[in-house]
C-alpha positions as CSV (number, residue, x, y, z in Angstrom):
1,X,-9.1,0.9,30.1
2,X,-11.7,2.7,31.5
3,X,-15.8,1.6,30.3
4,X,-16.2,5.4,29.9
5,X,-13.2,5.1,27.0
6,X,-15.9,3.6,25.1
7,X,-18.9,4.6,26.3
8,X,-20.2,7.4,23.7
9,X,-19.3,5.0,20.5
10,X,-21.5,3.2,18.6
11,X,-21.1,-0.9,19.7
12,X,-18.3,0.0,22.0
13,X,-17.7,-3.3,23.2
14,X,-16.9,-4.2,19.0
15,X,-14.4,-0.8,19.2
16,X,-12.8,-2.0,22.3
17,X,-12.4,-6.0,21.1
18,X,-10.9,-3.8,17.8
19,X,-8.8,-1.8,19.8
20,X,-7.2,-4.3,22.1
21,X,-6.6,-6.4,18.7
22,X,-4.5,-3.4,17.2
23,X,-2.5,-2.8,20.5
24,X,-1.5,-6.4,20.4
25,X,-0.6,-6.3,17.1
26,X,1.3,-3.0,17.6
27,X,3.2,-5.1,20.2
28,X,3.9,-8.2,18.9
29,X,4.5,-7.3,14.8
30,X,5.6,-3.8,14.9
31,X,9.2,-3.3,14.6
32,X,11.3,0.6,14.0
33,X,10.2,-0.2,10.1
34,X,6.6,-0.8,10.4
35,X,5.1,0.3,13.5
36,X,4.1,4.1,12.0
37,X,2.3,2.5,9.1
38,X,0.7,0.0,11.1
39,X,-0.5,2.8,13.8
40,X,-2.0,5.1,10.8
41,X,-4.1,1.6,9.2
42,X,-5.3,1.1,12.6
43,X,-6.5,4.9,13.2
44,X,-7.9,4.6,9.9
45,X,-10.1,1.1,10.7
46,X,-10.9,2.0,14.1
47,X,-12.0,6.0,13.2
48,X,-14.2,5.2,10.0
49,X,-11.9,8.5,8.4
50,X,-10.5,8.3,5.3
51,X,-7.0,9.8,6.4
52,X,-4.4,9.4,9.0
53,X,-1.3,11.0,9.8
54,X,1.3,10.4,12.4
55,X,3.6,12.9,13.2
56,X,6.7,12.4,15.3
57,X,8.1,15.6,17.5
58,X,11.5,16.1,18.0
59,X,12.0,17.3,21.3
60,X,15.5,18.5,21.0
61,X,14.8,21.1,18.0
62,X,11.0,21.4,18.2
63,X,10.7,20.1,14.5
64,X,7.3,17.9,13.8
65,X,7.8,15.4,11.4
66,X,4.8,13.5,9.0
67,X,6.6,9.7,9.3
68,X,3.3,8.0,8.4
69,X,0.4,8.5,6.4
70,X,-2.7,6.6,5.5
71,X,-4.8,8.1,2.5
72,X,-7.8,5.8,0.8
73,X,-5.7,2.4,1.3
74,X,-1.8,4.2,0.4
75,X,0.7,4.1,2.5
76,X,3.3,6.1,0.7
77,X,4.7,9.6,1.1
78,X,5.9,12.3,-0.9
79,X,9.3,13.8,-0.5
80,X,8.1,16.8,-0.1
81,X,5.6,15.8,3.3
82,X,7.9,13.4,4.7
83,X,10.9,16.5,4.5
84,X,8.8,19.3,5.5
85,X,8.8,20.6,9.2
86,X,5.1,20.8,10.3
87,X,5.4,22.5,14.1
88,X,4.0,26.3,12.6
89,X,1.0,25.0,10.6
90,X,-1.6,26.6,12.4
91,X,-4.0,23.7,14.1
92,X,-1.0,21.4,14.6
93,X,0.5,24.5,16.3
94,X,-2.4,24.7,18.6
95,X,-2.3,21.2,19.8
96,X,1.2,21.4,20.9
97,X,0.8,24.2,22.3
98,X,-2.5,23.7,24.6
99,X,-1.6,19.9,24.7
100,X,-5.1,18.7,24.5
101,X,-6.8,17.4,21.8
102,X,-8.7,19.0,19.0
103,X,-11.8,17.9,17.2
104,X,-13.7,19.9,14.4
105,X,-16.9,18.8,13.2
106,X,-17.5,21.0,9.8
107,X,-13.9,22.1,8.9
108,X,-15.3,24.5,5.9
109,X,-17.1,26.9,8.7
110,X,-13.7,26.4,10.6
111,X,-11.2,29.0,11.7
112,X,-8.2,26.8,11.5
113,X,-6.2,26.1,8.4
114,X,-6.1,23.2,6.4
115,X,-4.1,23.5,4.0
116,X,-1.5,20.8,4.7
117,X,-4.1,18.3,4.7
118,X,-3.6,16.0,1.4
119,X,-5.6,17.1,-1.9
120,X,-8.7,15.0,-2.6
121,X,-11.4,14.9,-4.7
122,X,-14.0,15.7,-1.8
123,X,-13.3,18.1,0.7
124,X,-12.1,17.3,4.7
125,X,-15.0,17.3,6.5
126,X,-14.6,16.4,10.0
127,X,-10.8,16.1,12.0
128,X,-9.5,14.9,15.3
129,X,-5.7,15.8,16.2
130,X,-4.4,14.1,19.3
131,X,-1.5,15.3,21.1
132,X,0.8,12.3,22.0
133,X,2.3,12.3,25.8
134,X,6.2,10.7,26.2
135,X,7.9,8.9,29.3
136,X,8.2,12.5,30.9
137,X,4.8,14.4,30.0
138,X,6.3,16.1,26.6
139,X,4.9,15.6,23.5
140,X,6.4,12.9,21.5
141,X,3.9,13.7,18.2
142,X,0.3,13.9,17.0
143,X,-2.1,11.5,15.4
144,X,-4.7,13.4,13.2
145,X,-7.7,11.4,11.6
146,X,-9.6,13.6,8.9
147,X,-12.9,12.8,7.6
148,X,-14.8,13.0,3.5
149,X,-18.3,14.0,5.8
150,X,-19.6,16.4,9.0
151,X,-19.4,13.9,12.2
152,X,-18.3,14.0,15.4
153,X,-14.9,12.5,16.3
154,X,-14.3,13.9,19.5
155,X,-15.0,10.6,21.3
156,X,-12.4,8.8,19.5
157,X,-9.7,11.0,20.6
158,X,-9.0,9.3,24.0
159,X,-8.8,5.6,22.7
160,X,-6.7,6.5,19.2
161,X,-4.3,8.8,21.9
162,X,-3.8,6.0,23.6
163,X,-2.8,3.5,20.2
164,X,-0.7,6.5,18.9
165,X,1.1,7.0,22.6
166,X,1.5,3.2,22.3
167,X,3.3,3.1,19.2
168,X,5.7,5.9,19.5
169,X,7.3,5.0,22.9
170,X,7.9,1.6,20.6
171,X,9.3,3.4,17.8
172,X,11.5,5.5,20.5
173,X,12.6,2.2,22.1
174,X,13.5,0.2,19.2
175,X,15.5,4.0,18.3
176,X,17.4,3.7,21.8
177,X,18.2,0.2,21.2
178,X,19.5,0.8,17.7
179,X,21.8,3.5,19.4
180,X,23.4,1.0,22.3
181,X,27.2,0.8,21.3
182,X,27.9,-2.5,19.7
183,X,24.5,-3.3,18.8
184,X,23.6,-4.9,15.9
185,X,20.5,-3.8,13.5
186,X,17.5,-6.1,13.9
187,X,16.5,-7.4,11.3
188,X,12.6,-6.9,11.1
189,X,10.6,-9.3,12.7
190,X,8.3,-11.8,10.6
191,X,4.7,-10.6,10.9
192,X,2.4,-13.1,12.5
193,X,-0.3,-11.0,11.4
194,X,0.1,-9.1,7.6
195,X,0.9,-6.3,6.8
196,X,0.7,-5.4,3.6
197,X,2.4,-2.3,2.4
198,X,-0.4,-0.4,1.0
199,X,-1.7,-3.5,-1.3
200,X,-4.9,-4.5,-1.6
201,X,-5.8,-8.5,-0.6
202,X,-5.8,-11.2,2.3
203,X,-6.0,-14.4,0.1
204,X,-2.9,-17.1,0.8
205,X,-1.7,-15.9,-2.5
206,X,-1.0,-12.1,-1.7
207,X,0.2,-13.3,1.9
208,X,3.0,-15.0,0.4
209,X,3.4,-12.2,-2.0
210,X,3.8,-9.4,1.6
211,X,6.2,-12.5,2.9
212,X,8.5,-11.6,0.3
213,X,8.7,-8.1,0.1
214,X,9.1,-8.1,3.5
215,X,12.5,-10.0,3.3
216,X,14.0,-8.0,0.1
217,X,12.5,-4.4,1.9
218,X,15.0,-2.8,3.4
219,X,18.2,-5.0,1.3
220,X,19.9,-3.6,-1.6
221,X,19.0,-7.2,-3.7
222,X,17.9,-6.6,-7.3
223,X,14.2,-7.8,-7.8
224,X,12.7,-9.3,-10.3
225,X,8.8,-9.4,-10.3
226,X,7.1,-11.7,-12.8
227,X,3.6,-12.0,-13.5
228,X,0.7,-12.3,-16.0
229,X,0.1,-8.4,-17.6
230,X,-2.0,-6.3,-15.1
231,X,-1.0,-8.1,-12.2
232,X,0.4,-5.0,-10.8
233,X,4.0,-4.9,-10.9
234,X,4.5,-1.5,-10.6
235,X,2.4,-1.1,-7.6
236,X,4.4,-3.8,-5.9
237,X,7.6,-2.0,-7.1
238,X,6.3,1.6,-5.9
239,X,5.2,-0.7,-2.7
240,X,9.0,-2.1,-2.5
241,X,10.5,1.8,-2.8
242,X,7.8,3.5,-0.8
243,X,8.2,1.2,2.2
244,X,11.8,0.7,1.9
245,X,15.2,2.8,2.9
246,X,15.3,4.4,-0.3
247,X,11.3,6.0,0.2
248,X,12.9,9.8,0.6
249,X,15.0,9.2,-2.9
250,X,13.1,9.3,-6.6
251,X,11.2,6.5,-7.9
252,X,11.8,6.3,-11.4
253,X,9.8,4.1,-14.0
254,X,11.4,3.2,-18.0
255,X,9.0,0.7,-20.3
256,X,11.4,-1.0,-21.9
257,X,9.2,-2.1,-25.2
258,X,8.1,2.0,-25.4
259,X,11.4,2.8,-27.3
260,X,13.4,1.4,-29.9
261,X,17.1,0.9,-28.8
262,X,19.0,3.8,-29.7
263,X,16.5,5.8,-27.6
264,X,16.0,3.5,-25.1
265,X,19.6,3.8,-24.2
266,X,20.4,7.6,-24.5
267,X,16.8,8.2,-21.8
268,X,18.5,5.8,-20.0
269,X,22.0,6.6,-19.9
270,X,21.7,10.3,-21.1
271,X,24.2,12.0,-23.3
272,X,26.4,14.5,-23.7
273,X,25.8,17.6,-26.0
274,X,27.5,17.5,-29.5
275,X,27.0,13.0,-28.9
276,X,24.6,12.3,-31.8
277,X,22.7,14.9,-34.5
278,X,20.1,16.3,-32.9
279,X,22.0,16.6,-29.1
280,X,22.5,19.9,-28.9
281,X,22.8,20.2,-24.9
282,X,23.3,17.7,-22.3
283,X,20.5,15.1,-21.2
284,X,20.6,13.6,-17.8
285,X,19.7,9.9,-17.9
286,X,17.2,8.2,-15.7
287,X,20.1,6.0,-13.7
288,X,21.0,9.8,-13.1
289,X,17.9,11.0,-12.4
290,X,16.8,7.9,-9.9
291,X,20.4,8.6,-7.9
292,X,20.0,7.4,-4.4
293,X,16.4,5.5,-4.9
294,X,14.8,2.9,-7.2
295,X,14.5,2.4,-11.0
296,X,11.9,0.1,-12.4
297,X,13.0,-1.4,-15.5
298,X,9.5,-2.4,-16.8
299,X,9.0,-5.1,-19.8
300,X,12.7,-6.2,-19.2
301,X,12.7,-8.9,-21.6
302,X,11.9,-6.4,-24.2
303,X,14.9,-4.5,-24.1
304,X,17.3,-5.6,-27.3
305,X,20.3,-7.6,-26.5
306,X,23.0,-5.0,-26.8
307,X,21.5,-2.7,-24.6
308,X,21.7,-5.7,-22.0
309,X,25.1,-6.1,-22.2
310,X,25.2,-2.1,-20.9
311,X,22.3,-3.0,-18.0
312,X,24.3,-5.8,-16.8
313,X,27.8,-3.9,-16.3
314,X,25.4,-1.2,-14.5
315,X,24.5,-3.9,-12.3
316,X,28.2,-5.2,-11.8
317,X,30.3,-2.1,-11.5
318,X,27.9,0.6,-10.2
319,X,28.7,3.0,-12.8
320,X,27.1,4.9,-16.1
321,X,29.1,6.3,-19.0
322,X,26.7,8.9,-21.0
323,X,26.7,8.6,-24.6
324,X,29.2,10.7,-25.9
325,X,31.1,10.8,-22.3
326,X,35.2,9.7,-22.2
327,X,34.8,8.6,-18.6
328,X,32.1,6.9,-16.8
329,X,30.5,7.6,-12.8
330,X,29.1,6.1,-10.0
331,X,25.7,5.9,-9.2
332,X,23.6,4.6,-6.5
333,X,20.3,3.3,-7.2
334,X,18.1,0.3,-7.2
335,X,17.2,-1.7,-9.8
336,X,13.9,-3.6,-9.9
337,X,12.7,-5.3,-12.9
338,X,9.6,-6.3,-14.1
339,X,8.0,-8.6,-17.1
340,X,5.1,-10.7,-18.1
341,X,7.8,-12.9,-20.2
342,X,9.1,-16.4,-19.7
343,X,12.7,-14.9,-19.1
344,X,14.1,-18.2,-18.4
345,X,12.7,-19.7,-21.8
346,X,14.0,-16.5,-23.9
347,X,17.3,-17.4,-22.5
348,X,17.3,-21.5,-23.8
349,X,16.4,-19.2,-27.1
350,X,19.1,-17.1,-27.2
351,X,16.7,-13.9,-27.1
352,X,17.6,-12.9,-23.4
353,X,21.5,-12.7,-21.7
354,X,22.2,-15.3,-19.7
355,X,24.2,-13.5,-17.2
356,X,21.5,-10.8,-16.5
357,X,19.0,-13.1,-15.8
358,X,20.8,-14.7,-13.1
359,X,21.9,-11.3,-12.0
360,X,18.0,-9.9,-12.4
361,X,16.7,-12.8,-10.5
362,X,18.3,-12.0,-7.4
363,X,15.1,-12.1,-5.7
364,X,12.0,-13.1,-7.9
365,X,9.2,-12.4,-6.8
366,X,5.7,-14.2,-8.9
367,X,3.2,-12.1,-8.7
368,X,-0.8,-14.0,-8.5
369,X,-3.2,-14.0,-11.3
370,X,-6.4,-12.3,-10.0
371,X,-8.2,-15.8,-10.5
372,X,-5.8,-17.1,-7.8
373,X,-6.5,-14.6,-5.0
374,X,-10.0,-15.5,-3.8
375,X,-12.1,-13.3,-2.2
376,X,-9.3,-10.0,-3.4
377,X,-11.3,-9.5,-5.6
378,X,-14.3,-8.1,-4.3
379,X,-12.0,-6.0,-1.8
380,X,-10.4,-4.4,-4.7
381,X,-13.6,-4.0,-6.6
382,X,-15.2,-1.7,-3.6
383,X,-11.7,-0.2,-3.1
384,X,-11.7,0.9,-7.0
385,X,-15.5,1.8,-6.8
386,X,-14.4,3.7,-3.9
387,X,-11.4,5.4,-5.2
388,X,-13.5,6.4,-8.5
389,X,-16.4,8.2,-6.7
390,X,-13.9,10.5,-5.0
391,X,-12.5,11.0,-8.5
392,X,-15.8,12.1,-10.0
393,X,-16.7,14.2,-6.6
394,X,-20.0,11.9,-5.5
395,X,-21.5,9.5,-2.9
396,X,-19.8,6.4,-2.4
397,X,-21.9,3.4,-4.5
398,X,-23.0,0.4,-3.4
399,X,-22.7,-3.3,-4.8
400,X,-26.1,-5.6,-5.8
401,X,-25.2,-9.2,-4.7
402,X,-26.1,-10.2,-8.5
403,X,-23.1,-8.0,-9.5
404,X,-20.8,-9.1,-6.7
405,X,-21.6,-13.0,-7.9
406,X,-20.7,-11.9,-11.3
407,X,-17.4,-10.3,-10.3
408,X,-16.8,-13.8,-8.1
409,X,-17.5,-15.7,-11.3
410,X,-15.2,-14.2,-13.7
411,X,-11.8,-15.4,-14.7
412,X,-10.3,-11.8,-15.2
413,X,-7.6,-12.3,-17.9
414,X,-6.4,-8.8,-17.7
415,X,-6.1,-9.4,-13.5
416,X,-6.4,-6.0,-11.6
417,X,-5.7,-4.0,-14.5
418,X,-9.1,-5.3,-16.3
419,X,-10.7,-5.1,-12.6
420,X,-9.9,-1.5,-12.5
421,X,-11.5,-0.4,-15.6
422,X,-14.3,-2.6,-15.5
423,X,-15.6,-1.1,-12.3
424,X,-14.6,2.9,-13.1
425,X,-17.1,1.7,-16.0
426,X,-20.0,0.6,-13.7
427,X,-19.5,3.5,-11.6
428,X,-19.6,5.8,-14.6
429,X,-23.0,3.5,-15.5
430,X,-24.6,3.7,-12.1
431,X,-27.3,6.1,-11.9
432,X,-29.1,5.0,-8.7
433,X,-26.1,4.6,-6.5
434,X,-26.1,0.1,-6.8
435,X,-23.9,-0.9,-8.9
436,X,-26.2,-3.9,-10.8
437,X,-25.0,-7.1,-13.5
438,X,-25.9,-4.4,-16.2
439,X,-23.0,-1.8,-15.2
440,X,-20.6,-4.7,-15.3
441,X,-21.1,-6.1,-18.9
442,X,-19.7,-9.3,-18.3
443,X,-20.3,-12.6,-20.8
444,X,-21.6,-15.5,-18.8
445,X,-19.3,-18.3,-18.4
446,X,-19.8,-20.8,-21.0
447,X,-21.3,-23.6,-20.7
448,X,-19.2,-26.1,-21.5
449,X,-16.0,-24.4,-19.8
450,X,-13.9,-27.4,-18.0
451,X,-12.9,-26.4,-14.7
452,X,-9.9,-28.1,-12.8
453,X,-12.0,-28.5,-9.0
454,X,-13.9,-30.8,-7.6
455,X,-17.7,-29.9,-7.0
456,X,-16.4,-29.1,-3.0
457,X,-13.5,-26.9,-4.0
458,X,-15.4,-24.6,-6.4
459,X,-18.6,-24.4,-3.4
460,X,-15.5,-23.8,-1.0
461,X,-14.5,-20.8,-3.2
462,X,-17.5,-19.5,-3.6
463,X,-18.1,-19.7,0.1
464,X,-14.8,-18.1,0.9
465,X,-15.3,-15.2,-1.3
466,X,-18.8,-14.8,0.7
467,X,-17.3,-14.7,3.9
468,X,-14.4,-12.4,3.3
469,X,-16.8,-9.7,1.8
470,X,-19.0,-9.9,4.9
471,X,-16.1,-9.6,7.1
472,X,-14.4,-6.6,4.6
473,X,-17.9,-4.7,5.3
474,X,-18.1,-5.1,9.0
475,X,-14.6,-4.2,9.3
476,X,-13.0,-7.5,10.5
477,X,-15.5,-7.7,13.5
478,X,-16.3,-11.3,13.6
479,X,-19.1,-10.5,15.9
480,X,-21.0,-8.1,13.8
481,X,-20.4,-10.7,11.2
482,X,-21.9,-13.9,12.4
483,X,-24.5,-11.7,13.4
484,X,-25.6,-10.4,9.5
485,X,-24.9,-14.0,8.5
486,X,-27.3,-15.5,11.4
487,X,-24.9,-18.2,12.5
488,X,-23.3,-18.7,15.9
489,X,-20.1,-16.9,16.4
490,X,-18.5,-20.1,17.1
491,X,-19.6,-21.5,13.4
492,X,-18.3,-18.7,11.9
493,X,-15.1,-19.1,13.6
494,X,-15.2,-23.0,12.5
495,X,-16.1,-21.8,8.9
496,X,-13.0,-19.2,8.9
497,X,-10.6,-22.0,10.1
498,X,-11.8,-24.6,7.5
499,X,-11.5,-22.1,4.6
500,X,-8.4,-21.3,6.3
501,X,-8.9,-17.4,6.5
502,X,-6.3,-16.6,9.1
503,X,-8.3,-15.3,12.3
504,X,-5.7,-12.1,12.3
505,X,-7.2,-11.4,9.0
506,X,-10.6,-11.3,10.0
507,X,-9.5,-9.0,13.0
508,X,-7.2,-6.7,11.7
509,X,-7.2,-6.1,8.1
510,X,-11.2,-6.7,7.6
């Protein structure tokens, strides 16, 4: 790589240390499953934007396909995008066709369209679309970054051609190898850095938690994910679907508890017209309706025990019969199932089927307390104070460190979910743009709590927390972060090991 790659960036030698950590990512954890969203995360890091897209050409009908997407820490797309053929929109259109890149500082005084940009709160500001060169100098795709404010992106266009280049001739050789006669699928390969499906967190907890979805992805294996309440098991289901073989098929969500049981099983099931009083036409059921793709069956172990005798032969035999129905059908879809219950313990008490336990718990999957993730919890915080000042249309906030030791402090009883809404308060609360200990609300600790650490392991936490915030601000740069902490970049690097905060998360995921 050339010095002048670099040379018009703020701290280029960071960028390039950055850089050369994302290409060896790219080519040691990337596989045909991952490698798009890990090419978008890495745009996204090494660009400062708050939206990639990578689009992938194909060169026998001319077609340009959105495969990956990276909006304000999601990962999924809609059917819709991912369907849609892209090669007319108008500034895509020009990159093809001039094959050179494009970079726009203040897209409202633009001439070029838009419109297929993703909604947000706050306008695009700024863009960079890259062409992206194959084996024989056509275009293979295009990686676009797109930015909240005006700035110039123009000299990131080189570097992230190169990273986008770099990952589709990977996709397009793990495609040719795929297509060898009497090959075998690969399974994907075990990440030695995380990836992490759109989730938010780099604690031990949550990398155990992206182990496991990574080895029920892309089966057909019934999950069961278990968890205190606000844990977020439906964004580790959407996580599961979005990521997974199914992602082009409905995703379809039924609370259990929210019905009583004749209800509950005519929305799921559906019915046939003339079935019951009141059914005057037919209903198509949500097994129906999630044909092809993934149903979350959430607060399982609220659902009464003779509609579990229905869920299990669903489970068994493939098929549906619709209330009212002679004869029942086949259908194709996914079942993952979530609760905050002690499934296992309703079963000893006769409350919960034996049999569709054993045939939920395929693959379990425990979802971690908020208290048990570390340092998550300040990423999700400024991730959520983020995510709420693009709601309401204004400047990003900032966090006081009296309110961030507040947030370390708590217990959180209501996990993420409690997270969440206590910070969409502060931000609501924050005049001055610093979120302080008075937006928060939060009741000191008592006294006399008993905690279950020595004096070392709570200072450890404590520390730990401290460290991953510094390194989530300067982007994983462990450089720029012993430098705002005033230590020696080999103390850091000591400190990181002892905590044991995996170096590929410091580099990598910030």
């Amino acid at each position: 790589m050339n010095d002048h790659l670099f040379s018009q960036l703020p701290q280029p030698l960071d960028y390039a240390d950055s850089l050369l950590a994302w290409f060896t990512r790219l080519g040691i954890d990337g596989d045909e499953a991952t490698l798009p969203q890990l090419c978008v995360t890495a745009a996204v890091q090494l660009s400062q934007c708050e939206l990639a897209q990578l689009y992938w050409r194909d060169e026998a009908t001319g077609q340009l396909h959105l495969i990956a997407q990276h909006l304000s820490g999601e990962l999924s797309l809609g059917d819709q995008a991912r369907n849609a053929d892209f090669q007319h929109e108008q500034l895509l259109h020009y990159v093809l066709d001039q094959r050179c890149a494009l970079s726009l500082e203040d897209l409202a005084h633009s001439v070029y369209e838009t419109g297929f940009l993703p909604a947000s709160a706050l306008p695009w500001q700024s863009l960079s679309c890259v062409p992206l060169l194959g084996r024989h100098a056509g275009i293979t795709g295009l990686l676009l970054c797109a930015g909240q404010r005006v700035r110039s992106l123009q000299f990131y266009a080189p570097s992230l051609g190169l990273l986008g280049r770099f990952a589709l001739s990977q996709l397009g050789f793990f495609r040719r190898m795929r297509a060898l006669p009497n090959a075998s699928p690969a399974a994907p390969r075990e990440s030695l850095a995380r990836l992490t499906y759109g989730l938010i967190g780099n604690s031990p907890a949550m990398d155990e938690t992206y182990r496991l979805i990574g080895k029920v992805l892309n089966t057909s294996y019934t999950v069961l994910l278990r968890g205190e309440t606000g844990t977020g098991k439906e964004v580790v289901a959407r996580a599961i679907h979005a990521c997974g073989a199914r992602s082009s098929k409905a995703f379809v969500v039924q609370n259990c508890a929210a019905f009583p049981e004749g209800l509950l099983e005519s929305e799921l099931f559906g019915y046939r017209k003339g079935a019951f009083t009141g059914a005057e036409r037919n209903h198509i059921g949500l097994f129906d309706a999630a044909h092809g793709g993934t149903l979350l069956l959430d607060e399982i172990g609220d659902m009464p025990l003779a509609l579990q005798a229905k869920i299990l032969r669903v489970l068994q035999e493939g098929e549906i019969r619709p209330l009212g129905a002679t004869a029942a059908h086949k259908v194709d879809v996914r079942i993952i199932a979530a609760t905050h219950r002690d499934l296992a313990a309703m079963v000893a008490a006769g409350s919960f089927r034996e049999d569709l336990y054993y045939r939920l718990a395929q693959f379990p999957i425990e979802l971690p307390a908020l208290r048990e993730r570390g340092g998550d919890v300040l990423l999700l915080a400024r991730q959520f104070s983020q995510n709420a000042c693009a709601a309401l249309g204004r400047t990003p906030v900032e966090w006081s460190g009296a309110a961030l030791d507040q947030l370390s402090s708590h217990a959180f009883p209501g996990n993420v979910r409690e997270l969440k809404c206590l910070v969409e308060r502060a931000v609501l609360l924050c005049d001055d743009a610093v979120i302080l200990p008075v937006h928060l609300s939060l009741s000191p600790a008592p006294a006399d709590m008993s905690f279950d650490a020595t004096l070392r392991q709570r200072l450890e936490r404590v520390e730990r927390v401290f460290l991953l915030d510094c390194l989530h601000k300067n982007r994983g740069n462990r450089t720029r972060t012993a430098r705002e902490l005033g230590v020696a970049r080999r103390t850091l690097l000591y400190r990181l090991a002892r905590l044991n905060i995996p170096c590929g998360d410091a580099r990598g995921e910030g």
